[in-house]
C-alpha positions in Angstrom: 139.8 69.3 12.5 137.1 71.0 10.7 136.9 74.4 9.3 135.1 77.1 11.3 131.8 78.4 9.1 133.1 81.9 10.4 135.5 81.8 7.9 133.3 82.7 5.4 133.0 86.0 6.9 136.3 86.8 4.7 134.4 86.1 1.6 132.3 89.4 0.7 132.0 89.8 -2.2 130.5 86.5 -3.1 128.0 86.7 -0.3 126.9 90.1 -1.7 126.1 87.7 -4.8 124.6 84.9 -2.9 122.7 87.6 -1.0 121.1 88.8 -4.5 120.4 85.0 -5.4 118.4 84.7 -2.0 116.4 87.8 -3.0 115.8 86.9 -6.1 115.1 82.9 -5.6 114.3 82.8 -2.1 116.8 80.4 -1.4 120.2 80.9 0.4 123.1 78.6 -1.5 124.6 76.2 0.3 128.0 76.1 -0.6 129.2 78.9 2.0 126.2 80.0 4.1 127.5 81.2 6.3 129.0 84.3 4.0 125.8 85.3 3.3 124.3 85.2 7.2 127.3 87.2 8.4 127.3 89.5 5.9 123.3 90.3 6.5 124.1 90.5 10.5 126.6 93.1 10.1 124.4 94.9 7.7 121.7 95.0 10.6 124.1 95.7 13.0 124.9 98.7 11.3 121.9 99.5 10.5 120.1 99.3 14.5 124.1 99.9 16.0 125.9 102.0 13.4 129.4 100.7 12.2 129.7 98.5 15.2 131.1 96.1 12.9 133.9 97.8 12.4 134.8 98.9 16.1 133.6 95.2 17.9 134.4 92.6 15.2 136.3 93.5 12.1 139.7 91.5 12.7 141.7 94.4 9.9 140.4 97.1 11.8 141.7 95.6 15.2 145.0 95.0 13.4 145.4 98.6 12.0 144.5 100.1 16.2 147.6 98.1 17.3 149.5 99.3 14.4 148.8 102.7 14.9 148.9 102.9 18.8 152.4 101.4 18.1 153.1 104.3 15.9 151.8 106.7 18.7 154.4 105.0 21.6 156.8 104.6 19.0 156.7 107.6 16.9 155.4 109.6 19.9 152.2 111.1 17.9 150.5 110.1 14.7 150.0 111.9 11.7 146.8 113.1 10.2 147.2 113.7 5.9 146.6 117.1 4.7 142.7 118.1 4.3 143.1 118.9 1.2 144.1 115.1 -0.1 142.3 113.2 3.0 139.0 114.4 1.1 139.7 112.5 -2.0 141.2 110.0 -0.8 138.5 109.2 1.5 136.2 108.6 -1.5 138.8 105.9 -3.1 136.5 103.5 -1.0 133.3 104.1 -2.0 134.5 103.8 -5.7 135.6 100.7 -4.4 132.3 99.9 -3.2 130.5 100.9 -6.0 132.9 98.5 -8.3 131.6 95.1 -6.0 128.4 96.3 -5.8 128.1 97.0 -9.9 129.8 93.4 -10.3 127.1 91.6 -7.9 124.0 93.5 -8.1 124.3 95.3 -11.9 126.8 93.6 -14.1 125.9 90.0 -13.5 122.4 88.7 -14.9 120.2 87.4 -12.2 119.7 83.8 -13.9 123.8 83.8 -13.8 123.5 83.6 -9.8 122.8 80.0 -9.4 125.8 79.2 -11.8 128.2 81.5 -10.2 127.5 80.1 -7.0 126.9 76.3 -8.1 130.6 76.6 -9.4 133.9 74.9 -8.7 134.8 79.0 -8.0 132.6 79.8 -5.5 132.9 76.2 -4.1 136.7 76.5 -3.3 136.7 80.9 -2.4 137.7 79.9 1.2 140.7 77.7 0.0 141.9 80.4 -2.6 140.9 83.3 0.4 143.8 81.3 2.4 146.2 80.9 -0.1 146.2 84.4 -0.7 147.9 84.7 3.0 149.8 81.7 2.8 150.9 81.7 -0.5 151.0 85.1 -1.8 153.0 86.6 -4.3 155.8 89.0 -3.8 152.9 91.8 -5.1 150.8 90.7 -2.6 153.6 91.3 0.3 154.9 94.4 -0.9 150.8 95.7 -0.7 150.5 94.5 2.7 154.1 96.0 4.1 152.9 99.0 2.5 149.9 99.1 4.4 150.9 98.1 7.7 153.5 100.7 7.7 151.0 103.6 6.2 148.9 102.4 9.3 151.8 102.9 11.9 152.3 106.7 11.6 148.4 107.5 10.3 145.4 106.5 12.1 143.5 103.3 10.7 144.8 104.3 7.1 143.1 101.2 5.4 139.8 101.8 7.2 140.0 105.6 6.5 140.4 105.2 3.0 140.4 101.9 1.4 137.8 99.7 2.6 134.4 99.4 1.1 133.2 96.8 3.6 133.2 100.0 5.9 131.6 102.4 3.0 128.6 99.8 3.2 128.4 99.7 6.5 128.7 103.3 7.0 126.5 104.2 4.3 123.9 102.1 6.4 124.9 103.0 9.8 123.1 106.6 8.5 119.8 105.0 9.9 121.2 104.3 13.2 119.3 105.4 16.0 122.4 104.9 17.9 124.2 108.0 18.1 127.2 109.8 19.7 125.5 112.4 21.2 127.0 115.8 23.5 124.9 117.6 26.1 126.1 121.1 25.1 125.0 122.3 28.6 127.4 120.1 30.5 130.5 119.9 28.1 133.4 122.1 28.8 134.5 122.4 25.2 138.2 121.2 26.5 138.4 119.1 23.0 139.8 115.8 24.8 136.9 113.9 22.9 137.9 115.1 19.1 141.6 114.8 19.8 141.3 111.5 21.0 138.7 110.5 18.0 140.9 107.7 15.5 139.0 109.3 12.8 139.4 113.0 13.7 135.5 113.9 14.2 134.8 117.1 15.4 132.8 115.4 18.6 133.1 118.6 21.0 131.6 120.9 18.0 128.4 118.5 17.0 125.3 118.0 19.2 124.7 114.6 17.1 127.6 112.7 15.4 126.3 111.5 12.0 129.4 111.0 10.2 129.6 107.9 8.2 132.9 107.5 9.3 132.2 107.2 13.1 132.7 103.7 14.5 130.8 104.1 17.6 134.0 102.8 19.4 133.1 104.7 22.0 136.4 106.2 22.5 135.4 110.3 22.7 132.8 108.8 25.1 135.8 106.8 27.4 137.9 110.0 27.6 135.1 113.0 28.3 136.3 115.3 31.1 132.9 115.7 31.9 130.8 113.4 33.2 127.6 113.2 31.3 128.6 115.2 28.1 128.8 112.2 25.9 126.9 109.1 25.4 126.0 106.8 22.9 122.2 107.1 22.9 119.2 107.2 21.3 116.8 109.4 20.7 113.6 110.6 22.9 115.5 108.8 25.8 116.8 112.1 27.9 118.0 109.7 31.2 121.7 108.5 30.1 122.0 105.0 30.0 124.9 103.0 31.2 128.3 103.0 29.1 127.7 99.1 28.8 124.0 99.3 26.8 125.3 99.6 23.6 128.0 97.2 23.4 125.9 94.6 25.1 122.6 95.9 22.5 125.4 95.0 19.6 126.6 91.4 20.9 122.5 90.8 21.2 122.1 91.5 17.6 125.3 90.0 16.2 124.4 86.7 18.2 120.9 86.7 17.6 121.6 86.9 13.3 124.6 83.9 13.9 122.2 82.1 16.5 119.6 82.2 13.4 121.9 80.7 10.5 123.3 78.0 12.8 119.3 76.8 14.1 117.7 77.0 10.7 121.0 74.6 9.2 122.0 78.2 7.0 125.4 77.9 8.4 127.6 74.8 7.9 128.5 74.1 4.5 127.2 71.4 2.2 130.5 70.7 0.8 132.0 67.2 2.5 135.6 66.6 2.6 135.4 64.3 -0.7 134.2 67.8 -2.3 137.3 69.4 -1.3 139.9 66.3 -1.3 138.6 67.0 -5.7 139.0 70.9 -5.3 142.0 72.0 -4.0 144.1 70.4 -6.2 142.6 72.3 -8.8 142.6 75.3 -6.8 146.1 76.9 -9.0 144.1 76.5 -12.1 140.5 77.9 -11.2 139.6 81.2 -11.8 142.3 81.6 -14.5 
């Protein structure tokens, strides 16, 4: 059995690195590829179809909805945290980003790329990546329970406030054309749509969502009262367009930037089984 490229999609950080060696050399590495073609699709998803990332494809963020929609049949309701710590804790992840991003794109000298990414490190990130599930520590578990629980009473805690995968994305998702967007002349200000919200955006009081925290999951839109109130849209189009547009506009781009690194050979790794039959018995010792 062989291992899926898409893997790689759990290895950010370093394709934020090998993404700064391809802008700086031209060339994309070919140790893990495909880390570096995912990571630039999700970019221009979010960037042409806000943080559809995070709402279509993300595999934590579908994780923390079941945990906290168990929470809400469980529990009966979920929680929101008071206004006055959700603020600051909502920046925790955009210190977070700007730690990865000082590491990959400030802190590391560009001539250090090539050896970073030619290394017996980066070669083996998707073996360590796994370990780090199957053979984690008790720290490591105790950080996990912790957050799966946190998740259960409070809406997609992680997402919310810990992850600077979304900060990017949402940071970028700014440019969007794509937008929640509420005919004020049609809505009936019943405030189904913000209620329902999993990040607690004022929908029924904005004419245009731009919050970097909006997913565009489409969920205000799913539970409007009133037909035609809400739409994910774009701009200068007046004519509503069906509820299926955007999710079909997002699978076009996220297939079209996979479809690209599998066709022009940016996608299966050059490492061969020999490589990694030498590699992951070193795995314990590399890094340390």
């Amino acid at each position: 059995m062989t291992r899926p490229p898409s893997v790689e999609g759990f290895l950010p950080i370093g394709a934020l690195i090998s993404l700064r060696h391809w802008i700086y050399s031209g060339i994309i590495h070919t140790f893990h590829p495909a880390a570096v073609v995912l990571l630039v699709t999700f970019l221009t998803m979010s960037l042409l179809g806000k943080k559809s990332f995070c709402s279509f494809i993300c595999p934590v963020g579908t994780l923390s909805e079941r945990f906290w929609r168990l929470g809400e049949k469980a529990l009966g309701r979920n929680w929101r945290v008071w206004t006055w710590l959700d603020v600051p804790l909502r920046g925790a992840k955009y210190l977070l980003l700007y730690f990865f991003i000082n590491i990959a794109f400030l802190q590391m000298p560009a001539k250090a790329l090539g050896g970073f990414l030619g290394s017996p490190y980066w070669a083996v990130a998707d073996v360590k990546m796994l370990f780090f599930f199957t053979r984690m520590s008790a720290l490591t578990l105790v950080v996990l329970i912790a957050l799966a629980a946190l998740s259960i009473p409070f809406k997609n805690f992680w997402c919310r406030y810990l992850c600077p995968y979304g900060a990017l994305v949402g940071i970028l998702s700014l440019a969007s054309p794509w937008k929640i967007r509420r005919k004020e002349e049609v809505c009936t200000q019943c405030g189904t749509c913000s209620r329902k919200c999993p990040f607690h955006l004022p929908v029924d009081r904005k004419k245009v969502v731009r919050s970097l925290e909006c997913t565009g999951c489409l969920t205000c839109v799913s539970n409007c009262q009133a037909d035609g109130a809400l739409a994910m849209a774009l701009p200068m189009i007046s004519s509503p367009l069906p509820v299926w547009t955007y999710p079909l506009f997002v699978l076009l781009v996220f297939s079209v930037g996979v479809g690209w690194g599998m066709v022009s050979g940016y996608w299966q790794t050059s490492l061969v089984l020999q490589d990694y039959k030498v590699l992951i018995p070193m795995v314990s010792g590399i890094g340390h």
